[in-house]
C-alpha positions in Angstrom: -34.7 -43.5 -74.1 -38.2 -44.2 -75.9 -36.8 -42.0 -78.6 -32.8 -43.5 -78.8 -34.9 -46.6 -79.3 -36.7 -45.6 -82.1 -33.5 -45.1 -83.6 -33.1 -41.4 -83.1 -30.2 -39.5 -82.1 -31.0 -37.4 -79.0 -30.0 -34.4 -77.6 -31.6 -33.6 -73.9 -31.0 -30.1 -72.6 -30.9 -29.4 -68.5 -30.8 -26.0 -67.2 -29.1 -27.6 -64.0 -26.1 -29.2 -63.2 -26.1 -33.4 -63.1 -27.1 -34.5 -59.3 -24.3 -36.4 -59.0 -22.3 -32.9 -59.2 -24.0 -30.8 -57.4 -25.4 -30.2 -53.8 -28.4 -32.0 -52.9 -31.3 -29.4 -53.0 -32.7 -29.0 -50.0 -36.0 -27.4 -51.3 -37.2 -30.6 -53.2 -36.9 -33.2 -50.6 -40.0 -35.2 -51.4 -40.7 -38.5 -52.1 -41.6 -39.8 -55.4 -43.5 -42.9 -55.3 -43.7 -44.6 -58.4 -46.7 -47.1 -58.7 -47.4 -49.6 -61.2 -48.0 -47.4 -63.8 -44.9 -45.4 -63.5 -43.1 -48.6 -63.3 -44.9 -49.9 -66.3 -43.1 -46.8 -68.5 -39.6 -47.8 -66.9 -40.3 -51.9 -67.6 -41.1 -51.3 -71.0 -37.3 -50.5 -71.7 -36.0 -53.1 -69.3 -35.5 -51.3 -66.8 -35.6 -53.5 -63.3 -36.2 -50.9 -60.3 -34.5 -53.5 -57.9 -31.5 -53.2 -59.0 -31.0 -49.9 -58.0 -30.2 -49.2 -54.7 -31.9 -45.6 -54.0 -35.0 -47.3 -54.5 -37.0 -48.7 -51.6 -40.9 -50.0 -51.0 -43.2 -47.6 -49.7 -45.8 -50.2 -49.7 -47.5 -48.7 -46.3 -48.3 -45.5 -44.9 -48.6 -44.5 -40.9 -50.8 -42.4 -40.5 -50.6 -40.6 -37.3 -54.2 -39.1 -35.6 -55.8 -38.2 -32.4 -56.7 -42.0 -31.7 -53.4 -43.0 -32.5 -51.0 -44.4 -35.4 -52.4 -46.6 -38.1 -50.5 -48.6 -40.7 -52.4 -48.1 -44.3 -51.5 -50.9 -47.0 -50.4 -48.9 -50.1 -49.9 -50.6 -53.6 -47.4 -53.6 -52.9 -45.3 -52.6 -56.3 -45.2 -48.7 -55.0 -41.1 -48.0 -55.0 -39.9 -44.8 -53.8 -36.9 -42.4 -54.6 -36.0 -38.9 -53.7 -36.2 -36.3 -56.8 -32.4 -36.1 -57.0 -32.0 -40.1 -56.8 -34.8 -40.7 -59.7 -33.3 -38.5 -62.0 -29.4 -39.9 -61.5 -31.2 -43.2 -61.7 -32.8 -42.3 -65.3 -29.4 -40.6 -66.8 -27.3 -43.8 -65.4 -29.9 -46.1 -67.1 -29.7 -43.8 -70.3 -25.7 -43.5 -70.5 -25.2 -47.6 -70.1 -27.8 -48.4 -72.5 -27.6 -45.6 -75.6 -24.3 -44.6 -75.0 -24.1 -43.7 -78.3 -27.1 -42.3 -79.3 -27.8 -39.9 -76.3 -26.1 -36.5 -75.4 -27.0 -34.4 -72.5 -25.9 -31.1 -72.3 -26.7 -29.5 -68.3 -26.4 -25.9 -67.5 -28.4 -25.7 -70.8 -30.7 -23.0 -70.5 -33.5 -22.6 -73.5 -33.3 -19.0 -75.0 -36.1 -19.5 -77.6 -37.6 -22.3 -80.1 -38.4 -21.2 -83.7 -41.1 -24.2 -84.7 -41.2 -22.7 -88.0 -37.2 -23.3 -88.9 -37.5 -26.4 -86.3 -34.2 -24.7 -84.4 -33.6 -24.3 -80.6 -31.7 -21.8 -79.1 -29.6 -21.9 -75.6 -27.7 -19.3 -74.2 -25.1 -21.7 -71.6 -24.0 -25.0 -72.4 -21.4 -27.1 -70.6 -20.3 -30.4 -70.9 -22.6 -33.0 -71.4 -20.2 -35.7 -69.3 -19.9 -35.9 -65.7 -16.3 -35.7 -64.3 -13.6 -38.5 -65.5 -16.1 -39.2 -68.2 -14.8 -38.7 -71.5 -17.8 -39.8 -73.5 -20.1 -37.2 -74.5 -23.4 -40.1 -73.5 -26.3 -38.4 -71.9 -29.7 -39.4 -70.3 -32.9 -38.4 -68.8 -32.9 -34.9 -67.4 -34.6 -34.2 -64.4 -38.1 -34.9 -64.3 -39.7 -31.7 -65.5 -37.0 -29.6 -66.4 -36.0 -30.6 -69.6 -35.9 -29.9 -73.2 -35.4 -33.0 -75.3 -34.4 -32.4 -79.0 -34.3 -35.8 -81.7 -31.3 -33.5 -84.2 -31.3 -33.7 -87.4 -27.8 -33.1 -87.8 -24.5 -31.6 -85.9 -25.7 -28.3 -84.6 -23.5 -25.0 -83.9 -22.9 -24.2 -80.1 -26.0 -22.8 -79.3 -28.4 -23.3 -82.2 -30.0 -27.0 -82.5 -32.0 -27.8 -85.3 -34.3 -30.8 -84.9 -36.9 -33.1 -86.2 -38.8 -33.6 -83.0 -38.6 -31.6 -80.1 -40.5 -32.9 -76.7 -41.0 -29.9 -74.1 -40.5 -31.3 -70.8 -39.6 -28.0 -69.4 -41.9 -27.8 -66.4 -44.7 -25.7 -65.4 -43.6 -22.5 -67.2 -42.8 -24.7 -70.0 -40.7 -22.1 -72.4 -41.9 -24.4 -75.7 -45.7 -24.5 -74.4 -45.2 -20.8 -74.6 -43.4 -20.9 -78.2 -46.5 -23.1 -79.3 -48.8 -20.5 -77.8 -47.3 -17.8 -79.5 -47.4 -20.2 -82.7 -50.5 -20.9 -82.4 -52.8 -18.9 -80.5 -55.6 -21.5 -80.2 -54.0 -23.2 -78.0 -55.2 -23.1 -74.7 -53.8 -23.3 -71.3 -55.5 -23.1 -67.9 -53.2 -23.2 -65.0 -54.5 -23.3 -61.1 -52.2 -23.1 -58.5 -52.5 -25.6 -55.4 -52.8 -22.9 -52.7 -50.2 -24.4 -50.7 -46.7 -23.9 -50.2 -43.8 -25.7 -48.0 -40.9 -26.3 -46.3 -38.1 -29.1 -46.3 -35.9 -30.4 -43.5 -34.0 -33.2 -43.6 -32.5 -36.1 -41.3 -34.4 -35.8 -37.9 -33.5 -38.5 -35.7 -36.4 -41.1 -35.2 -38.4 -40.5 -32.1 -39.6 -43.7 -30.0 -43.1 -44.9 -30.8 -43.5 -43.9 -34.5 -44.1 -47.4 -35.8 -47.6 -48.9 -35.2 -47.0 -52.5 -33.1 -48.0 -54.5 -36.0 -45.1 -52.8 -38.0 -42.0 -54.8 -39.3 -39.0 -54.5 -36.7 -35.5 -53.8 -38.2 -34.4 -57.2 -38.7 -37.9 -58.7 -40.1 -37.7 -57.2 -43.9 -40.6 -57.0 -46.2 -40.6 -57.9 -50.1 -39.7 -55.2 -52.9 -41.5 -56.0 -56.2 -42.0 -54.0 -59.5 -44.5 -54.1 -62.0 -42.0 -56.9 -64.1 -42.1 -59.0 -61.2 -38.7 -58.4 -60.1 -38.3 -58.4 -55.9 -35.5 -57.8 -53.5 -34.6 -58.8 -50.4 -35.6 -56.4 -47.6 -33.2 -54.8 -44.6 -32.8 -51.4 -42.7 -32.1 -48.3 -43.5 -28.8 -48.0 -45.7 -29.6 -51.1 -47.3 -28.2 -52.4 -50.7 -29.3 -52.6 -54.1 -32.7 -53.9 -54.3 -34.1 -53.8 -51.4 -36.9 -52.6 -49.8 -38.1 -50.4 -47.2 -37.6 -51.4 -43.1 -39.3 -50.1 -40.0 -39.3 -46.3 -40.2 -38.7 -46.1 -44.1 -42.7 -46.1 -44.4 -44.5 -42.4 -45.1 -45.3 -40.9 -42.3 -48.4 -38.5 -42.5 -49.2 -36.3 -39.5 -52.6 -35.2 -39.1 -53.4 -31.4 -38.7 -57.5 -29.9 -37.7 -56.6 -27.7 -40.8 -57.6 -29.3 -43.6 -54.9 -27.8 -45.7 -51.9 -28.0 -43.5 -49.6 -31.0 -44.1 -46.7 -32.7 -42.3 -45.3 -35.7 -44.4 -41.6 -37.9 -43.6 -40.0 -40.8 -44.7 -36.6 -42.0 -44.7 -34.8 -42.5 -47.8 -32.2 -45.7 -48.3 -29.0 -43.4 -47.5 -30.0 -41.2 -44.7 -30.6 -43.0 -41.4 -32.6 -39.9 -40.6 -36.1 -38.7 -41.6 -36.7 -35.8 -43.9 -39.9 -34.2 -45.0 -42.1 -31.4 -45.9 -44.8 -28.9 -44.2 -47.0 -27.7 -46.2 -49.6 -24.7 -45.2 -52.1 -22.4 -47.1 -50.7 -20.1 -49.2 -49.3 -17.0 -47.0 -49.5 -19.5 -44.0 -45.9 -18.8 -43.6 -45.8 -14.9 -44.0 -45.8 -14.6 -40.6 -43.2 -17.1 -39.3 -39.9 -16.2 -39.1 -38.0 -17.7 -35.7 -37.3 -20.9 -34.8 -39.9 -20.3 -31.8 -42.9 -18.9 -34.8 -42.3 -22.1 -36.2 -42.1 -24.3 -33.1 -45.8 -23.0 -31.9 -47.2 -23.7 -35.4 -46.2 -27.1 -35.3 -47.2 -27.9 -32.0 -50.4 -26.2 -32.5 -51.3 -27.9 -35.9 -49.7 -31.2 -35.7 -50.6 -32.6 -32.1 -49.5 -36.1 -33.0 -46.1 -35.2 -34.3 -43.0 -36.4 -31.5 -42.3 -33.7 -29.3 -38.7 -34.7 -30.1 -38.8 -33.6 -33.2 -40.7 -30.3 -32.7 -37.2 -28.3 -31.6 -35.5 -29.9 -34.7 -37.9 -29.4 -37.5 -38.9 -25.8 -36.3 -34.9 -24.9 -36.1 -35.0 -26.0 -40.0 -38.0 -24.5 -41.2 -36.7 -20.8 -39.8 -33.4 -21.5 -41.8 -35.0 -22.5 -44.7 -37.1 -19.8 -45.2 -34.7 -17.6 -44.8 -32.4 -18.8 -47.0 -35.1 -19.2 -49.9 -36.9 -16.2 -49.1 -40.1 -18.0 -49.4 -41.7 -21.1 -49.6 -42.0 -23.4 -52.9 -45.6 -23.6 -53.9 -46.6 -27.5 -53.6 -47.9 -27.7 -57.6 -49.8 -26.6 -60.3 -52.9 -28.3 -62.4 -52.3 -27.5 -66.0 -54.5 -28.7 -68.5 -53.5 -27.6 -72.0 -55.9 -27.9 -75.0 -53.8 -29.9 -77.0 -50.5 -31.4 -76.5 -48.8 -31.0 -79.9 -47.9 -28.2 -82.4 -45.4 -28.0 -85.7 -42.7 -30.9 -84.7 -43.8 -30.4 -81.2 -45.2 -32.2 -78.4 -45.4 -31.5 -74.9 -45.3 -34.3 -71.5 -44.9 -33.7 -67.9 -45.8 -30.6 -66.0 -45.5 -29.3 -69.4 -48.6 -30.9 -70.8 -50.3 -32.1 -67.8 -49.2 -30.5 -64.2 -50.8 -31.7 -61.4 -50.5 -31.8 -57.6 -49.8 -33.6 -55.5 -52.5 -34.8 -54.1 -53.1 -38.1 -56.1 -49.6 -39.1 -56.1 -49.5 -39.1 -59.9 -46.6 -36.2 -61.2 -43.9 -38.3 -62.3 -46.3 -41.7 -62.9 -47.9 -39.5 -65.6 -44.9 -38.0 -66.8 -43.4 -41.6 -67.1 -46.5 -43.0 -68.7 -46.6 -40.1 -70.9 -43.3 -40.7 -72.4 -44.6 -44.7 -72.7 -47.4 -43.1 -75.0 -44.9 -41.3 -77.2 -42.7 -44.6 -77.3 -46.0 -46.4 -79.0 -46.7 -43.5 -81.4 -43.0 -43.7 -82.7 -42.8 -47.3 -82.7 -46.2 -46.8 -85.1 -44.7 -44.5 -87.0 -41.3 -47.0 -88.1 -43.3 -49.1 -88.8 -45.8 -47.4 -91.2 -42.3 -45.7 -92.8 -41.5 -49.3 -93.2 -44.6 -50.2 -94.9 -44.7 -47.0 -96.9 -41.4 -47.3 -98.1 -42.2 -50.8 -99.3 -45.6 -50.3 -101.0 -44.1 -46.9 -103.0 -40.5 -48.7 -103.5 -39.3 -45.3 -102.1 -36.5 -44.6 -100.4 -37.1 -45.4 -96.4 -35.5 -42.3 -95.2 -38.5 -40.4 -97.3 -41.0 -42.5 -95.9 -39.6 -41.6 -92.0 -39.3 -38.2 -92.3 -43.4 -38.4 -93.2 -44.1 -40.8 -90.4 -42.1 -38.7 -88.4 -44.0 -35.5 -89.2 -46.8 -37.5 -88.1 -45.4 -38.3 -84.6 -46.7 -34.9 -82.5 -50.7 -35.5 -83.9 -50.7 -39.0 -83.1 -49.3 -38.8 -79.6 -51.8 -35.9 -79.0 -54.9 -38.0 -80.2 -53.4 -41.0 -77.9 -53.2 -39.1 -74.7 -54.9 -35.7 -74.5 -58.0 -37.1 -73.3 -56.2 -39.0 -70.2 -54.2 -35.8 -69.9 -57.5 -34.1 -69.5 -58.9 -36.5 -67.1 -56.3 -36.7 -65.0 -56.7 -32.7 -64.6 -60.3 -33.4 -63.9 -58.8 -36.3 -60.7 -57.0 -33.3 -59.6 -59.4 -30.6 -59.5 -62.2 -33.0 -57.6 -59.4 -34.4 -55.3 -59.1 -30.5 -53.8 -62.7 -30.5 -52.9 -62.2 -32.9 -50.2 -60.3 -30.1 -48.4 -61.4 -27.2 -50.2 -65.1 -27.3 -49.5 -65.6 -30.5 -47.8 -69.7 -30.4 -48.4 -72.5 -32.0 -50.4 -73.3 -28.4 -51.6 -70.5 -28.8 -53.9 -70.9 -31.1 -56.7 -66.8 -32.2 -56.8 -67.4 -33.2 -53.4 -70.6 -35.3 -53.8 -69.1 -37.3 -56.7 -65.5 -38.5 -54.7 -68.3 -39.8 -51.9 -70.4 -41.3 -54.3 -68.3 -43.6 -56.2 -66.0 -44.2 -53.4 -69.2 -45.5 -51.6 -71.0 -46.9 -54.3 -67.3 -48.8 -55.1 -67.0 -49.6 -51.5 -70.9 -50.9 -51.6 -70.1 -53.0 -54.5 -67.7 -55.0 -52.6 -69.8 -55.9 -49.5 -72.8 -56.5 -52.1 -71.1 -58.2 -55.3 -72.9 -58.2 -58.2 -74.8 -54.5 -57.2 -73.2 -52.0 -59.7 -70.9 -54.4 -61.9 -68.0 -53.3 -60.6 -65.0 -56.0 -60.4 -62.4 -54.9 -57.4 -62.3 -51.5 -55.9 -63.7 -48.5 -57.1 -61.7 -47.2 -59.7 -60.2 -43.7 -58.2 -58.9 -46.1 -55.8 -57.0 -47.6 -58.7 -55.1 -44.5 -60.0 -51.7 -45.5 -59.1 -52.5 -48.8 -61.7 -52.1 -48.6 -65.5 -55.6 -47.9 -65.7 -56.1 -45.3 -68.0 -57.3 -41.7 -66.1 -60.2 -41.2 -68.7 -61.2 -44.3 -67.3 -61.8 -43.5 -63.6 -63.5 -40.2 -64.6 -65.6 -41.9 -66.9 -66.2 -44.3 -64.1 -66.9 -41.5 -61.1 -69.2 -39.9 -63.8 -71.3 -43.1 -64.4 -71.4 -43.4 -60.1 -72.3 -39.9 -59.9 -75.6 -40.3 -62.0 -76.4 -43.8 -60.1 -75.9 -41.5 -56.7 -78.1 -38.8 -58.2 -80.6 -41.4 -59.5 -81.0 -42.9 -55.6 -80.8 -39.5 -54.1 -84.1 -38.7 -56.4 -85.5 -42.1 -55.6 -84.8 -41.3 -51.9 -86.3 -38.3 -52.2 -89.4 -39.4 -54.2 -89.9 -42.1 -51.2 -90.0 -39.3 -48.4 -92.0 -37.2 -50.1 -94.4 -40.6 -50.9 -94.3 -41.1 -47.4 -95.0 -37.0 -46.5 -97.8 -36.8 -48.6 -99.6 -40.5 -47.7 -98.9 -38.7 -43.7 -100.9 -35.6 -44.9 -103.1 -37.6 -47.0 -104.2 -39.7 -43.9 -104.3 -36.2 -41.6 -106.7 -34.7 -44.3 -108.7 -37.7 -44.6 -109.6 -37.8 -40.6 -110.4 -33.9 -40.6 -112.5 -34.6 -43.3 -114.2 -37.7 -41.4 -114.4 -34.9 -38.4 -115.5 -31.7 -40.6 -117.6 -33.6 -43.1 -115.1 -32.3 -45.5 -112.2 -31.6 -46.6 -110.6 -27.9 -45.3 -110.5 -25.7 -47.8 -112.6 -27.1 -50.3 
């Protein structure tokens, strides 16, 4: 849509079917909380989250522990959709408001990308309108999985040429690799989570899962975006626009292994809740009955309901075997550089992370809001060009154009890099959980410097939380590292001075000790 605005016409490619037309897939049931700055990307283009009613608030979490369930306030402006719901949401947005300027083509699957010749090649293609549509309008492909192409002119069946492409292909991004192979420079470092889960989908609620000081069914809450916009709250099932009732909150379940997971929630058009366990790497190997599964989860998650147990176990067993094996839960990808020839990359693509901060499809979003500036930029320096040479505009675009990929790289590779960095510290929390490990040590120091700041104003600076705290806001991620890095050398620098007073106070001790021998002796030993 950032690129139909900028007066291109767009062709995005999906290797699977529209949502609308297919089966809901069962291995993606997740949550996608979008937070202010997701939000931000979507309100930029006029796009009011509460009209739309997948959407609800996830503005709390209940947490569920050993000494019993907690609410957690969460960012007010957090909305939350399933995967599937998201995407329909984003091509539904795209076919109403570029109608004319947007094609999508699904069961599109990328064959290769000549950057040299600017051509894409896909071996399936089928028609880019849902049923009873004649119109050939497309929209946002799902988050991650597409290739989005700005043509240059009508292309032949399967070959596309194009002025801009944007590889938003995922993980195992197929125009990262072209780039790669294009330029071997560029570097790509990918580290997998070390997780991997399961779905199920609409348990029953089980009695006592909301905290007493929750909302009751009836009471409502308050839905609000980023562009102010808020809808009136109501149950589960509820219309467009509104928010979240009792039992549509996350549910997280704690486990004694750091690593294991079991998350739920309760989406607008499902009465019942679905979720995800999530377990080391090979933590499933050795399930494979409903009973394997049934002991796991009553020996890792204490505080789930005992209702549920039975249930989720049951479709756990069938899910594996129907997948064969568990998804992994993500990826952090950092790339060295997020353009090439006509090129650029967003998403997984460009930055892949996990999910541990909540930020996937925020960045992705926000990422596509940075290539939205950079071709707004570029129009008008064409506009300018054109004026100050007399030349024909359409020569001065195609040169502001070109310059596109290298100026959305310079605006976002070092948040792109950060955010990696947010990752890859967030996994020491439950990766080695010690003060030996330096990842570790800075996450406590700044949250407890931050946290200090705000029962002793005035003491680092610092206005409102401490900035990790703040990811989900449009604060840019080079930001909070830079922040975190400035904490970890004020945490260092009081460590030392800790230090320097305990050994002050060791050596005044053996000072005074060797002073009264000497007082006894006539001298000091040793001398």
């Amino acid at each position: 849509m950032y690129l139909a605005r900028a007066g291109f016409a767009v062709d995005v490619f999906e290797r699977l079917p529209e949502p609308s037309c297919m089966a809901a897939d069962k291995r993606r049931a997740y949550m996608i909380a979008l937070t202010e700055r997701g939000q931000a990307a979507l309100t930029a283009l006029g796009i009011d989250l509460s009209a739309h009613g997948q959407a609800h608030t996830s503005g709390a979490i209940c947490l569920h522990t050993a000494l019993g369930t907690h609410r957690l306030s969460c960012a007010e402006s957090s909305v939350g959709f399933t995967r599937a719901d998201l995407t329909q949401m984003l091509i539904d947005e795209a076919r109403s408001r570029y109608p004319r300027q947007i094609t999508l083509h699904f069961g599109a699957k990328l064959a290769g990308v000549d950057l040299e010749g600017q051509v894409a090649t896909f071996d399936e293609m089928t028609s880019a309108a849902p049923p009873g549509d004649i119109s050939s309008g497309g929209g946002a492909g799902n988050l991650g999985d597409g290739v989005v192409g700005a043509k240059a002119e009508a292309a032949a069946a399967r070959n596309f040429p194009y002025d801009l492409i944007v590889g938003a292909d995922g993980a195992n991004s197929q125009v990262r690799a072209a780039m790669q192979e294009a330029d071997p420079s560029l570097r790509v470092d990918v580290a997998d989570s070390g997780r991997e889960y399961l779905t199920f989908h609409s348990i029953p609620p089980a009695p006592g899962m909301e905290p007493p000081s929750g909302p009751s069914p009836s009471s409502g809450a308050t839905a609000t975006t980023t562009g102010g916009a808020a809808g009136a709250a109501a149950g589960a099932g509820g219309g467009a626009g509104q928010g979240a009732g009792a039992g549509q909150e996350l549910h997280l379940f704690a486990s004694g292994d750091p690593r294991a997971m079991l998350s739920a929630h309760r989406s607008c058009n499902d009465p019942g809740f679905s979720g995800m366990v999530a377990l080391e790497a090979g933590g499933f190997d050795e399930l494979v009955t409903p009973a394997d599964f049934e002991a796991m989860l009553k020996a890792k998650f204490r505080q789930a309901p005992a209702e549920w147990v039975p249930l989720v176990a049951a479709q756990l067993s069938a899910a594996k075997a129907a997948a064969g094996r568990p998804s992994s839960v993500g990826k952090r990808i950092r790339v060295s550089r997020l353009d090439g020839r006509a090129a650029i990359l967003v998403g997984d693509a460009a930055h892949g992370v996990t999910p541990v901060h909540g930020q996937g499809a925020n960045s992705a979003l926000e990422s596509c809001a940075v290539l939205g500036a950079a071709l707004s930029r570029a129009a008008a320096d064409a506009a300018a060009a054109a004026k100050a040479r007399g030349s024909g505009l359409a020569q001065a675009r195609a040169a502001a154009v070109a310059a596109v990929p290298a100026a959305f790289d310079a605006a976002r590779r070092a948040d792109a890099h950060a955010l990696a960095a947010l990752d890859e510290k967030a996994h020491a929390l439950f990766e080695s959980p010690s003060l030996f490990n330096a990842d570790f040590r800075d996450m406590v120091g700044h949250v407890s410097l931050g946290l200090l700041s705000r029962l002793m104003p005035g003491s680092s600076g610092r206005k409102g939380p401490p900035e990790l705290l703040q990811i989900g806001s449009t604060l840019p991620y080079s930001d909070i590292v830079r922040a975190m890095d400035r904490d970890a050398r004020a945490a260092k620098a009081v460590g030392q001075a800790l230090a320097g007073a305990v050994a002050a106070v060791g050596l005044h001790s053996l000072a005074g000790a060797a002073a009264a021998a000497a007082a006894t002796t006539g001298g000091l030993p040793g001398l």
